[in-house]
C-alpha positions in Angstrom: 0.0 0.0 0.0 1.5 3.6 -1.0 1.9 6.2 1.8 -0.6 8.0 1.5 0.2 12.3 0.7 -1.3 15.8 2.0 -0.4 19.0 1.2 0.5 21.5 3.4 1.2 24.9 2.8 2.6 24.2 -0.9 4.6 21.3 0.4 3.8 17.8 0.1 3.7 15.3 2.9 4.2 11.5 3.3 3.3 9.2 5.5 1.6 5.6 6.1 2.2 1.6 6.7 4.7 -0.3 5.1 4.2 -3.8 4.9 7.9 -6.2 5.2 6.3 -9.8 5.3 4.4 -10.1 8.2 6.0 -6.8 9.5 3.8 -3.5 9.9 6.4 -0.5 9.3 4.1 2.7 10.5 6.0 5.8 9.0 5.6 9.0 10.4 4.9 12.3 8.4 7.4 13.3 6.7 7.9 16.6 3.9 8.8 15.3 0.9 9.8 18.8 -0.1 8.4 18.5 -3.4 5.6 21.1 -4.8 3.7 18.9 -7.6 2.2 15.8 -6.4 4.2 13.5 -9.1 7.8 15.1 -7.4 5.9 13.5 -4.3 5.0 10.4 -5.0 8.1 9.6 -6.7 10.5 10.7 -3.5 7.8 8.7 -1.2 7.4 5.7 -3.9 11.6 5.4 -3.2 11.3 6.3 0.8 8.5 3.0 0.8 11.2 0.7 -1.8 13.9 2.1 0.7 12.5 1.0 3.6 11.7 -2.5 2.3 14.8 -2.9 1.2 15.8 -2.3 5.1 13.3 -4.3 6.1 14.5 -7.4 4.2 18.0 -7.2 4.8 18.1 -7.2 8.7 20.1 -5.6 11.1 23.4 -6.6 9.7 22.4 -5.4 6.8 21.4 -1.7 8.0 25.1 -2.2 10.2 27.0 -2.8 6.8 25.4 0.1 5.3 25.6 2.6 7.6 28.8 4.4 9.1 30.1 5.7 12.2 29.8 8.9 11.1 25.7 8.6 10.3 25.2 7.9 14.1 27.6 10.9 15.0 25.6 13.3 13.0 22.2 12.3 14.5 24.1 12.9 18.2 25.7 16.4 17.5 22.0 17.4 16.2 19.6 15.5 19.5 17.7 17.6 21.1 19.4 20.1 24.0 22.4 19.4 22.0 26.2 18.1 23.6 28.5 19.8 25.6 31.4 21.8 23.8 33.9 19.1 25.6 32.1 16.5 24.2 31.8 17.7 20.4 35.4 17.8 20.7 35.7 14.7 21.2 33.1 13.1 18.9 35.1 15.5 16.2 38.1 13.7 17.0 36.2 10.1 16.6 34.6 11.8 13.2 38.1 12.0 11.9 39.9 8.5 12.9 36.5 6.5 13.2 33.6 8.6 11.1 34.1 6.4 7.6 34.3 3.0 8.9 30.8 1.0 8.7 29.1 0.4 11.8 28.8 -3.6 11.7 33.1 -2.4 11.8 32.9 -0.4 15.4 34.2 -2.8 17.8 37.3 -3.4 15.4 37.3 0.5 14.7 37.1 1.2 19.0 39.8 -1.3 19.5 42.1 0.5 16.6 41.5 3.8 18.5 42.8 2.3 22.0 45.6 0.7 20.9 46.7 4.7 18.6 45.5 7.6 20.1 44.3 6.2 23.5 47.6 4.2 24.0 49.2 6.7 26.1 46.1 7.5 28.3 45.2 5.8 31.8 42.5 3.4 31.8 40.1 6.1 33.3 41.0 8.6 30.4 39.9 6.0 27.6 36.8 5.3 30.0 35.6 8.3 29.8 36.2 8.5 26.0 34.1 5.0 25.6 31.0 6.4 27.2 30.8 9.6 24.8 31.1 7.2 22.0 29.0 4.5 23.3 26.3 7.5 23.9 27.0 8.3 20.1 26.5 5.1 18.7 23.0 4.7 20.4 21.3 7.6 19.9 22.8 7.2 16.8 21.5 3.6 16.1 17.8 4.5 18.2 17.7 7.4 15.3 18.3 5.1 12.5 16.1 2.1 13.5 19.9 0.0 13.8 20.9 -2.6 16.0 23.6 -1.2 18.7 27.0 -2.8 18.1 29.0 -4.2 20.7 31.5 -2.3 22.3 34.1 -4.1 24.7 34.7 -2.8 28.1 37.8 -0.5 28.8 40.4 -2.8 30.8 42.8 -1.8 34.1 41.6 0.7 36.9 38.7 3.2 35.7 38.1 4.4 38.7 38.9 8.3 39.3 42.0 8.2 42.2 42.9 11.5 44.1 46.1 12.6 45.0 46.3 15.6 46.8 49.5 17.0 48.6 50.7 17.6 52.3 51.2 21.2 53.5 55.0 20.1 53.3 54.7 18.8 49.8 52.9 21.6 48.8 54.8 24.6 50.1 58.0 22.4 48.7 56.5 21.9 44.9 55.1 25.7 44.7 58.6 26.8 45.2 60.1 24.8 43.1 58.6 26.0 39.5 60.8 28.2 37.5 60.1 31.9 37.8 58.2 32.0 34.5 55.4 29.0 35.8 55.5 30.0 39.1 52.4 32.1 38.8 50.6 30.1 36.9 50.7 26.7 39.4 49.9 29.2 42.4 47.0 30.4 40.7 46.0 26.0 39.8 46.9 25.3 43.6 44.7 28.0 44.9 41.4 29.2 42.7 41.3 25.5 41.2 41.2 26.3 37.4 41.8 24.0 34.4 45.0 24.3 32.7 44.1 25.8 29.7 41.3 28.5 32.3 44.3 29.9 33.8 46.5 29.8 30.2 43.5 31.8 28.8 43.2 34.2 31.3 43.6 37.8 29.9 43.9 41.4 32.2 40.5 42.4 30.7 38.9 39.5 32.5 41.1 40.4 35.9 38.9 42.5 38.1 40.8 44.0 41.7 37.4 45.6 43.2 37.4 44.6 45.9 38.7 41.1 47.2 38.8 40.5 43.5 38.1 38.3 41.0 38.8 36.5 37.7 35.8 35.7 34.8 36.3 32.8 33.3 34.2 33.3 29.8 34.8 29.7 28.5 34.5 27.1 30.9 34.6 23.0 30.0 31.1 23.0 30.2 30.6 25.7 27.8 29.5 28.5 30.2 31.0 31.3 31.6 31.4 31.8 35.4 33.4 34.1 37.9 35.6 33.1 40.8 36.6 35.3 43.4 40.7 35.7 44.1 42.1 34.1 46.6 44.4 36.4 48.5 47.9 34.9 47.0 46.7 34.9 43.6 45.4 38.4 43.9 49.2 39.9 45.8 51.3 38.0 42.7 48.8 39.2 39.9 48.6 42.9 41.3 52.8 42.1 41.3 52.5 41.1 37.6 50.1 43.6 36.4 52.0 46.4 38.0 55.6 45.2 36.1 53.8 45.1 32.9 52.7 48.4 33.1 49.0 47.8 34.5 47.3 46.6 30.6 44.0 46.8 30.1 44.4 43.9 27.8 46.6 41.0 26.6 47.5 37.1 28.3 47.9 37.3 31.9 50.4 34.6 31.7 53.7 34.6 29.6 56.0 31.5 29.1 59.8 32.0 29.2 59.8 31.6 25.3 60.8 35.5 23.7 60.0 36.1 20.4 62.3 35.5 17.6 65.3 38.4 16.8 64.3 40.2 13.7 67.5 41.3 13.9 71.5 40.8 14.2 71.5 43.1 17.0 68.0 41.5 18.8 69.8 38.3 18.3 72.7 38.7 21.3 72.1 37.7 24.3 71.4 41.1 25.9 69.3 41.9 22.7 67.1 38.6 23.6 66.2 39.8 27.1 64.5 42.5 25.7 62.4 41.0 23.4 58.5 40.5 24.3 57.8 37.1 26.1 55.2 35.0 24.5 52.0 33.1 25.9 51.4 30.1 26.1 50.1 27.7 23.2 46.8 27.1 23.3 46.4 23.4 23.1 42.9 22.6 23.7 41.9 19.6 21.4 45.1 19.1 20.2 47.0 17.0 22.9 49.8 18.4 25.5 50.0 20.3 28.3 52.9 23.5 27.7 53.6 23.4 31.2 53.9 19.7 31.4 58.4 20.4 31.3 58.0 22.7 34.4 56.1 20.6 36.6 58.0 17.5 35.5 61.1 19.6 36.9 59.8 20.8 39.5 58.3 17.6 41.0 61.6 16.3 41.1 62.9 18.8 42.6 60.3 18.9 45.4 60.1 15.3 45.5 56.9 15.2 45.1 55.4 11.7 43.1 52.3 10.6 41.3 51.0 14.1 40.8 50.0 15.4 37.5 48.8 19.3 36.5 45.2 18.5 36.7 45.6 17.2 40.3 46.3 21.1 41.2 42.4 21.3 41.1 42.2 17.7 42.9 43.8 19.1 45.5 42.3 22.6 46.0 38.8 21.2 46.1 39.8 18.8 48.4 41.5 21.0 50.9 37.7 23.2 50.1 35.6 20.2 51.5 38.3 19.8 54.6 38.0 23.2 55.4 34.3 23.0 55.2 33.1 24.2 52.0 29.0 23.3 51.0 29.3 20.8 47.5 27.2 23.8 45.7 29.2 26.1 46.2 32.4 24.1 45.4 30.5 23.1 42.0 30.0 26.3 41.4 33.1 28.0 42.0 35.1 24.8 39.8 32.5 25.3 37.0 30.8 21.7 37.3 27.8 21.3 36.0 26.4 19.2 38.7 26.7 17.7 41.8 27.4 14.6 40.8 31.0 15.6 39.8 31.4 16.4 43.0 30.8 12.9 44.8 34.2 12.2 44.2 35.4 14.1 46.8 32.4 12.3 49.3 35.3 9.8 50.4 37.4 13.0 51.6 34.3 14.5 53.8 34.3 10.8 55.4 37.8 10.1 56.1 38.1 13.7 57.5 35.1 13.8 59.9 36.8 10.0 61.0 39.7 12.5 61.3 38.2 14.9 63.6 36.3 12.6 66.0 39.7 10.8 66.7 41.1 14.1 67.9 38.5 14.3 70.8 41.0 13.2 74.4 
């Protein structure tokens, strides 16, 4: 039986039954875009043959047709749309994974692991599997396709925290060279993400009153403002104040200097006086630029196991010791909801076991 077709407006519209063997195939209303009734029937005569053909070949046949890519595209357009952290990474499966068929995904996830999640930790990789896992079915619920199998990331997914000891703090801190020095004190104490604090320019650097820095792109996509803690406020003011108090430009500058245009800008004197640069911007290309300081200066302090990230680790958990409501700390570390917070739950326990051991 045809679909049946109404107009509406001066667009034609499909829809109907389709009968696959024994199957009923109800198809809802679709435009055909077509403004003469034969345009119509022909597009919806070949929608009907199309969706036989489906019907007949199963789903291995609908996996062997469509790609990885078909079920990202009907993910980046669901309703309410994705975070801007996770379009980056279903851009970054688009390009390795996006051609390959989807009756291929397993193979094409395993592929992935073993190249560009190779160097990540088990939890990393995790994390990566559930935004593609959540691709591939809305994908496949979109497209009427069966949801392939996708095997389990392997080792220790579980999200560890290492935070520091006032010793090992104090020690690391001092320890970066003069050029990252400001930039860790401003991770160790206000919390930020890497590339925040890398981003942050003088025009978002407010000193009324206690202070505070806007951060205008967060992870989640939305801006947000966190007040200055005291230290970070004293070596900013320091900062702004040696570079002349700008209204603009990168709070931050590496120890790199731009390169002499000159025989005379090429000496050494000549190089101190040439404009330090910022920091690269490396968000979704891989790297951290201050990975070589903190490297350095871990072994210097002696301090083990921690990485850049654990910075805001450790601030929120010295937040929740010090007695700091969840909301607020979700807030103030740009979470999106409290459920990224139950990590630090364990911290709140162990600490309260703390205190009531302290009691003579």
């Amino acid at each position: 039986m045809p679909l049946n077709l109404r107009k509406r407006g001066e667009i034609w519209h499909a829809r109907g039954t389709v009968r696959v063997g024994t199957d009923s195939i109800h198809i809802a209303e679709f435009s055909t875009g077509a403004r003469s009734r034969t345009a119509a029937e022909a597009i919806a005569g070949e929608r009907e043959a199309q969706i036989r053909r489906e019907g007949l070949e199963g789903d291995r046949g609908r996996q062997a047709r469509l790609t990885i890519s078909d079920c990202f595209a009907a993910y980046l357009t669901r309703p309410g749309g994705i975070k801007s952290y996770d379009k980056s990474r279903i851009d970054d499966f688009n390009e390795h994974l996006g051609p390959r068929k989807l009756a291929e995904a397993s193979a094409a996830w395993a592929e992935w692991v073993a190249t560009r999640g190779a160097k990540m930790a088990p939890a990393t990789v995790a994390r990566w599997r559930a935004i593609f896992m959540a691709a591939l079915r809305t994908g496949t619920e979109a497209l009427d396709a069966p949801l392939p199998k996708i095997p389990a990331v392997t080792g220790k997914t579980e999200q560890t925290l290492r935070t520091l000891t006032d010793q090992e703090r104090t020690a690391l801190l001092a320890a970066y060279n003069p050029a990252a020095a400001p930039v860790f004190l401003t991770l160790a104490y206000q919390g930020l993400r890497t590339q925040e604090a890398l981003r942050l320019d003088w025009r978002h650097v407010f000193w009324v009153n206690a202070g505070s820095l806007y951060i205008p792109r967060s992870k989640s996509g939305k801006p947000r403002s966190v007040p200055m803690h005291a230290k970070v406020r004293a070596r900013l003011y320091q900062i702004w104040e040696a570079a002349g108090k700008p209204e603009s430009g990168p709070v931050f500058l590496s120890s790199r200097r731009e390169a002499a245009q000159t025989p005379e800008q090429a000496t050494r004197a000549g190089s101190q006086q040439r404009p330090r640069l910022p920091y690269a911007d490396t968000k979704g290309k891989g790297g951290n630029p201050l990975k070589r300081a903190h490297q350095t200066a871990c072994k210097a302090a002696g301090v083990q196991n921690f990485r850049i990230h654990d910075w805001r680790h450790d601030c929120a958990a010295r937040m929740v010791m010090a007695g700091v409501d969840m909301l607020t700390i979700m807030k103030l570390f740009g979470w999106s909801d409290l459920r990224m917070v139950q990590i630090y739950a364990s911290i709140t326990s162990d600490h309260m076991a703390e205190a009531v051991q302290k009691i003579a």
